[in-house]
Steps between C-alpha positions, in 0.01 A plus 500: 500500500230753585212225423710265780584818725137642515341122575258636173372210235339758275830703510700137482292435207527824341898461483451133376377663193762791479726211482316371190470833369903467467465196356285630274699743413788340447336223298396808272849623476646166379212475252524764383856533446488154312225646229725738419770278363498505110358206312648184360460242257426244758211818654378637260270682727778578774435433877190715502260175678732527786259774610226287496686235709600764772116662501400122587817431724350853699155422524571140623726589758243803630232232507722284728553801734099600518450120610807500753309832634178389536597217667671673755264711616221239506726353766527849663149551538467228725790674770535882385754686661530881503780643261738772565307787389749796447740251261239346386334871360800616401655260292142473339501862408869472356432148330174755351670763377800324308203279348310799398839658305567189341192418358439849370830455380412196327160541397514629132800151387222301660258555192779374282664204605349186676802447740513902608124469594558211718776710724235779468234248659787374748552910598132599511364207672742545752406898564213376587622248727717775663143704532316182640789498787461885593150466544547228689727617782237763527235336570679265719644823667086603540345213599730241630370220235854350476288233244518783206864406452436132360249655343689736300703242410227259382330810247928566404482168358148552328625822312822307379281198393292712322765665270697190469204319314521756233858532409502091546169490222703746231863315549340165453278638150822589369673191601212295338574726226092628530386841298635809646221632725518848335451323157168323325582258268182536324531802406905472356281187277273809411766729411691243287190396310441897403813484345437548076576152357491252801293256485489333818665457845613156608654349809589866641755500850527811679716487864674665724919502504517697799266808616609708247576246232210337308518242153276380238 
């Protein structure tokens, strides 16, 4: 409503992607609360790849929203009109600081779980979003370049690119069932081959379950 009310693309944008950032969230909820559930004989390893699936369910849907951005404010460029600047400021600074809380909030999960970093990515991506539409109205508000708007908009859908590629890259190893990036498999070979009494290693697997679950 403030995007639409303010006439703003970057701020329009910016609350396109505190909509996925509940979708996010909620995708983490549901995954998470499905991991939980106790094992079976039919899963023996429980519902933990569910986080996976949501991590790649997140990153594809943010990479859908940076291209719906950037498209929009190519089209801008070419007719910029000048925002409301007081709405368009202060719903930045809010959209800022409830960014900032929740990604401090969330920062220390985020080393732990695959699916927790990606709302981490969703909340910290979009503080700086919020930041990119501050400094915009400001310098609209100086100089009267009504094109910084689009613009904002365009690097919005740069930053969300960029940490989309990553979470998409370590969902998709996992899914491929690839090494765990935190683990070498030649040196696990090494360490099983110091063992007193083996002989050799053959046809050795190592992949990852989840982010925090890895076989061999």
């Amino acid at each position: 409503a403030g995007g639409f009310y303010s006439r703003s693309l970057a701020l329009l944008s910016d609350a396109g992607h505190v909509f996925m950032d509940l979708t996010a969230l909620l995708f983490a909820l549901f995954a998470l609360a499905l991991a939980n559930r106790p094992i079976s004989d039919r899963r023996t390893y429980g519902l933990h790849r569910l986080e996976v699936l949501a991590a790649l369910a997140n990153g594809g849907l943010v990479v859908g929203l940076a291209f719906w951005i950037f498209w929009e404010s190519v089209n801008r460029l070419a007719s910029p009109g000048k925002p409301r600047l007081v709405p368009m400021a202060i719903l930045g600074i809010l959209g800022l600081l409830v960014n900032v809380i929740v990604a401090w909030r969330l920062h220390d999960f985020s080393r732990r779980d695959i699916n927790l970093r990606a709302v981490f990515l969703h909340v910290a991506s979009d503080a700086l979003a919020s930041l990119g539409v501050v400094i915009g109205a400001v310098v609209i508000a100086l100089t009267g370049w009504t094109f910084v708007d689009p613009l904002v908009g365009i690097a919005i859908a740069l930053i969300i690119l960029v940490n989309a590629a990553g979470l998409l890259r370590d969902a998709l190893n996992l899914l491929l069932e690839g090494v765990p990036r935190h683990l070498q498999l030649s040196e696990i070979e090494a360490a099983i081959r110091a063992v007193p009494g083996v002989l050799r290693v053959e046809d050795l697997h190592l992949w990852g379950l989840c982010s925090h679950l890895s076989s061999l």
